[in-house]
C-alpha positions as a Python dict, from the first residue, in 0.01 Angstrom:
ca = {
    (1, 'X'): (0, 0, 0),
    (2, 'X'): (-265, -24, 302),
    (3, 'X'): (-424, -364, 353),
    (4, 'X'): (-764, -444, 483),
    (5, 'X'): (-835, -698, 690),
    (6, 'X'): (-1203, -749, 659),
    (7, 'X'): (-1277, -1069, 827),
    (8, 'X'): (-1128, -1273, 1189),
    (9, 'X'): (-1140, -1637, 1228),
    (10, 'X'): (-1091, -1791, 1570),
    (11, 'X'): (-1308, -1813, 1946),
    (12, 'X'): (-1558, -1561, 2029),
    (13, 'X'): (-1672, -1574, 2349),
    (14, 'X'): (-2058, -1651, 2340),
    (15, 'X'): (-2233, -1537, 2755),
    (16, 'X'): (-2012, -1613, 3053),
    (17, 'X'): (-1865, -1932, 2971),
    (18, 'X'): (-1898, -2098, 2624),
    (19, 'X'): (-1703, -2031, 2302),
    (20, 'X'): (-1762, -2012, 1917),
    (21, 'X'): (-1561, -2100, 1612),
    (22, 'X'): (-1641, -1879, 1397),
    (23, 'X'): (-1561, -1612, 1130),
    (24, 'X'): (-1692, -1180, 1184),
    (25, 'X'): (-1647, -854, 1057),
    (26, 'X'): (-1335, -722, 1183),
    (27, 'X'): (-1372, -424, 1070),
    (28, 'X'): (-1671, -300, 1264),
    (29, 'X'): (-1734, -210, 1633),
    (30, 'X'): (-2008, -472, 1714),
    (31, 'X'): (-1825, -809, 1561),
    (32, 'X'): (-2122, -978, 1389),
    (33, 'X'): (-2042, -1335, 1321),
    (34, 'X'): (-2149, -1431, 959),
    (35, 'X'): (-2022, -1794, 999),
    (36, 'X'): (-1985, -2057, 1292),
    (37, 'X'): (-1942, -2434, 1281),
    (38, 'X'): (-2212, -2622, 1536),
    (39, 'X'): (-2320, -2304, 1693),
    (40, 'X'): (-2567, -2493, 1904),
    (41, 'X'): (-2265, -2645, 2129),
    (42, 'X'): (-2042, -2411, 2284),
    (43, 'X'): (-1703, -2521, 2360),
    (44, 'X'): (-1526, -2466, 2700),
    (45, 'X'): (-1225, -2183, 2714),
    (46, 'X'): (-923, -2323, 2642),
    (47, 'X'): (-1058, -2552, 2362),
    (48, 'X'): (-820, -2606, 1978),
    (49, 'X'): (-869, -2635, 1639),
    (50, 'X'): (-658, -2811, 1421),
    (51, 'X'): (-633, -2752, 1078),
    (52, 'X'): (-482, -2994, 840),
    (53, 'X'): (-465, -3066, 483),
    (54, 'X'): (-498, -3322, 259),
    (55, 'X'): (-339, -3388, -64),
    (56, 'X'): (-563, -3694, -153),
    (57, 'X'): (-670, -3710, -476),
}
């Protein structure tokens, strides 16, 4: 059974220095982002996310 990865999540570079979290097409030549978080400040290379979870109810 083949599976399709259809989406990438992580940092696309954005010009010469600044970085995006975000979420593209993966499975496409030209990776067009369809979701970011604060796309009007970059982030420097070498920048983290952190993901954690919460089991608050």
């Amino acid at each position: 059974m083949a599976i399709t990865i259809w989406f990438a999540f992580g940092f696309g570079q954005i010009g010469k220095d600044g970085f995006l979290l975000a979420i593209w097409f993966n499975k496409i030549t030209e990776k067009t982002i369809v979701w970011s978080a604060n796309g009007d400040n970059l982030v420097p290379q070498g920048s983290k996310v952190e993901l954690t979870a919460c089991l608050c109810k």
